[in-house]
C-alpha positions in Angstrom: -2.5 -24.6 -10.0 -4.9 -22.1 -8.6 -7.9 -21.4 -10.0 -10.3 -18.4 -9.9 -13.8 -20.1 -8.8 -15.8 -17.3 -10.8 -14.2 -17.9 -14.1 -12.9 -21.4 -13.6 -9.8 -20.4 -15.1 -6.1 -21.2 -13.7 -4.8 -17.5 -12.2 -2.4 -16.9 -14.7 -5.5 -16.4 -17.4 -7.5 -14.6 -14.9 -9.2 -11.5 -17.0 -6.8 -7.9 -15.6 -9.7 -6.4 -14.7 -10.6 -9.1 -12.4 -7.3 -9.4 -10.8 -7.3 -5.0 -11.1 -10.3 -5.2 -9.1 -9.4 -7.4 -6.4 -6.3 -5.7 -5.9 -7.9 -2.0 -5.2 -10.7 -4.1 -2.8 -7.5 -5.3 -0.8 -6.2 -1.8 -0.7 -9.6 -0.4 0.1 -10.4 -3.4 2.6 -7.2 -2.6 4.5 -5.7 0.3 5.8 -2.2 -1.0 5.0 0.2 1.9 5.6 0.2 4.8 8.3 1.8 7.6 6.5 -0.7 9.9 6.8 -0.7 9.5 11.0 3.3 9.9 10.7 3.0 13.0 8.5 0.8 14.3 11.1 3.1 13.5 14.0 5.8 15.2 12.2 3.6 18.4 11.4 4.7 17.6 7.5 2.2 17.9 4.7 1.1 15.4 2.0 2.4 18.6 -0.5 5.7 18.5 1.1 6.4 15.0 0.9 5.6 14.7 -2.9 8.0 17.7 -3.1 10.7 15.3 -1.4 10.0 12.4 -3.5 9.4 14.7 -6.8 6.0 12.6 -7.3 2.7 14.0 -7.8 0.3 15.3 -4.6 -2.1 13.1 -6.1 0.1 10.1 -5.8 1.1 11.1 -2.3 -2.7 11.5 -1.4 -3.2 8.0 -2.6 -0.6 6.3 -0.5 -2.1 8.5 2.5 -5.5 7.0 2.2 -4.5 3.5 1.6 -5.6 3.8 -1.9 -2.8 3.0 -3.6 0.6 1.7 -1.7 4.0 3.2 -2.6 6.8 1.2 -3.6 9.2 -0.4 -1.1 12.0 1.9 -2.3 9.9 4.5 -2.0 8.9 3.5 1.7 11.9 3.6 2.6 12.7 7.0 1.6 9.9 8.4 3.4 10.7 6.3 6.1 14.1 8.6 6.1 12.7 12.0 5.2 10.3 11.2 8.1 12.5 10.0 10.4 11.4 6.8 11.5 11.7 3.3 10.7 9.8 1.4 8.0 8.0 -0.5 10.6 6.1 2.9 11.9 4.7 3.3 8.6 3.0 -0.1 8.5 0.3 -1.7 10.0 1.2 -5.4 10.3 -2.3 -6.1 11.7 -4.0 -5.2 8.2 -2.5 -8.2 6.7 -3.8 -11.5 6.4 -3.0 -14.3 8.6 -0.5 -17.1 6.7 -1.0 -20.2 7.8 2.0 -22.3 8.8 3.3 -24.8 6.8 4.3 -28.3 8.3 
């Protein structure tokens, strides 16, 4: 079982705000999706897209500055209203390396 080294407790009794915190460093650490490029490219607004996805422009902003990452569902739809595959809005090179298993 996994154990968080500060606490010393196994990671299913991990405190939420540790495990809150840790996940908005990863998001902050990691600039995980390329929506905001795409929306660019495709002379869309964030305004526009939350319009599409009847979210709120604050949500959208979010996903945009990697604060926050949308849903897969929801990447997929954008993916569509942008035009574009799923893979052009992600950067596989943000994510951590998995080491392989023998």
């Amino acid at each position: 079982m996994k154990k968080l080294a500060v606490f010393n407790l196994p990671f299913q009794k991990m405190p939420i705000f540790v495990f809150k915190i840790h996940l908005i460093q990863f998001n902050m650490e990691r600039n995980i999706n390329r929506i905001k490029v795409v929306l660019v490219d495709k002379l869309k607004t964030n305004k526009w897209l939350a319009e599409q996805l009847n979210v709120a422009p604050t949500t959208v902003s979010k996903w945009c500055t990697n604060a926050a990452q949308p849903p897969l569902e929801t990447l997929m739809q954008i993916a569509k209203l942008l035009d574009v595959q799923v893979d052009d809005l992600l950067r596989f090179e943000e994510l951590p390396e998995i080491a392989e298993v023998k």
